[in-house]
C-alpha positions as a Markdown table, in Angstrom:
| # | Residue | x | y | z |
|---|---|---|---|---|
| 1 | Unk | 0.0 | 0.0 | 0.0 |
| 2 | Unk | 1.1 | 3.6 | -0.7 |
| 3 | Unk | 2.1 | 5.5 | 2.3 |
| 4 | Unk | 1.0 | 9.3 | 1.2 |
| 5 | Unk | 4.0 | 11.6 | 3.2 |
| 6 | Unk | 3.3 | 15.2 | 3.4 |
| 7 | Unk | 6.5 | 17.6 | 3.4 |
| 8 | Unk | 6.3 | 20.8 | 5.8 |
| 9 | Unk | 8.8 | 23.2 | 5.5 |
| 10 | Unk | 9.2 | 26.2 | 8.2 |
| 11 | Unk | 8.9 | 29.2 | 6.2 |
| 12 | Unk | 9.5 | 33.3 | 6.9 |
| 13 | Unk | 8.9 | 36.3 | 4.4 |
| 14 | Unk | 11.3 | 38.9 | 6.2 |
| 15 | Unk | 15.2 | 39.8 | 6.1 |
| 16 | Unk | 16.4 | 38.5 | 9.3 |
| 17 | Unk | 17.8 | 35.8 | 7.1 |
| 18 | Unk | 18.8 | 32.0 | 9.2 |
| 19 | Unk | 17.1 | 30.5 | 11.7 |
| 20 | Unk | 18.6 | 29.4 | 14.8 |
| 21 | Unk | 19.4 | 26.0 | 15.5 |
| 22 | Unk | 17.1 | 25.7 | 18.6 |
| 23 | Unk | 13.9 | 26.5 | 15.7 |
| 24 | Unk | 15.3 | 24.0 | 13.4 |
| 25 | Unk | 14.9 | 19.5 | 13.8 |
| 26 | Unk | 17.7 | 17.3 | 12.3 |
| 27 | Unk | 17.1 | 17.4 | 8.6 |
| 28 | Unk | 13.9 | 19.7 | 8.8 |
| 29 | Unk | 14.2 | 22.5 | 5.9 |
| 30 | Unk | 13.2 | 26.4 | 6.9 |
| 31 | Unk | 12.8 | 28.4 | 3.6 |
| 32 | Unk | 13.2 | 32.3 | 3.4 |
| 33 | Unk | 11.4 | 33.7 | 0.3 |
| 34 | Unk | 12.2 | 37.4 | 1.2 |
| 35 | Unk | 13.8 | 38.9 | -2.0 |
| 36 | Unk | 17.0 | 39.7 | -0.1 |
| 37 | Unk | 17.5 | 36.3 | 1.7 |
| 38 | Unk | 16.2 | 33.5 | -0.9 |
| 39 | Unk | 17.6 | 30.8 | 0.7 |
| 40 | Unk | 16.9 | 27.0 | 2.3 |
| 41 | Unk | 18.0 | 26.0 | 5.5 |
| 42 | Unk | 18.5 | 23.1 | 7.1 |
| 43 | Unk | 20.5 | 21.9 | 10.7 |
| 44 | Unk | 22.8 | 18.9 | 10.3 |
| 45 | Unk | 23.9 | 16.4 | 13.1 |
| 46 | Unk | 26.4 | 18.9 | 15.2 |
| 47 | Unk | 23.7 | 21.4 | 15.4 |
| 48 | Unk | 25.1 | 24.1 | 13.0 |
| 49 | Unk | 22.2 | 25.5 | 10.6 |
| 50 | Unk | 23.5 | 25.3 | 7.1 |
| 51 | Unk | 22.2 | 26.7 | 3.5 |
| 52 | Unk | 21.8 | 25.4 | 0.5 |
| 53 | Unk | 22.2 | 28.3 | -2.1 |
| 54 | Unk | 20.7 | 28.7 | -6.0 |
| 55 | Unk | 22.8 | 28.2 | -9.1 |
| 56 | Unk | 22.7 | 32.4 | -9.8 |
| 57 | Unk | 24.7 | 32.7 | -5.6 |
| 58 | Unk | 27.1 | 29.8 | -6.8 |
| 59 | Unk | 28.3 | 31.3 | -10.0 |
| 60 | Unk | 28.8 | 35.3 | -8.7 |
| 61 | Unk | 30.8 | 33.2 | -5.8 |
| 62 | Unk | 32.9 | 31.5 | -8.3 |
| 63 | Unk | 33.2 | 34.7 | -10.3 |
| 64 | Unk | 34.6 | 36.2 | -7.5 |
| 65 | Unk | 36.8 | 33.7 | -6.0 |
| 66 | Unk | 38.7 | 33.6 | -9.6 |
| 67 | Unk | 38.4 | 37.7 | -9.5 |
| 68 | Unk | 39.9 | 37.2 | -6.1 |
| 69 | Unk | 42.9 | 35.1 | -7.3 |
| 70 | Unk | 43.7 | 36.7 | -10.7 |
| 71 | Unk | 44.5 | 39.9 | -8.4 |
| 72 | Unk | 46.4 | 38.1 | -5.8 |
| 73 | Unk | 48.8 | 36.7 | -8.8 |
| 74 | Unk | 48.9 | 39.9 | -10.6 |
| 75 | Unk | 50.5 | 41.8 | -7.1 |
| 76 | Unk | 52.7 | 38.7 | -6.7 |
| 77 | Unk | 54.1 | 38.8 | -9.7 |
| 78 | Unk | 54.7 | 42.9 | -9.2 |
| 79 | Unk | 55.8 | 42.0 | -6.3 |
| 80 | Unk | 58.8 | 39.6 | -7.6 |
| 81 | Unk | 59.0 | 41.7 | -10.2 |
């Protein structure tokens, strides 16, 4: 027989952005659809309240990491001349 689970997710519409780990079960999802914070939440097993981001976050973090980097070689090489 088909079991019929129903998925509830803790949900706020403001800025404040994470929830605290005490508002959060192990492996229970908390979604933020404020335009600023757009994010999903969830608390792994040592308690720390962790995010999963969207593909958009994930590239302008790569973009900057390799930003990041192309101008830390550009001073070291100055540097060494």
């Amino acid at each position: 027989m088909a079991r019929n689970n129903k998925l509830l997710l803790m949900k706020k519409g403001d800025a404040s952005g994470q929830p605290l780990a005490g508002a959060l079960e192990y492996g229970e999802l908390a979604i933020n659809y404020h335009t600023s914070s757009k994010k999903v939440y969830f608390k792994d097993s040592g308690d720390n309240v962790r995010e999963l981001i969207d593909s958009v976050q994930v590239q302008t973090k790569a973009d900057t990491a390799q930003s990041n980097a192309i101008a830390d070689a550009t001073a070291l090489a100055i540097a060494l001349g």
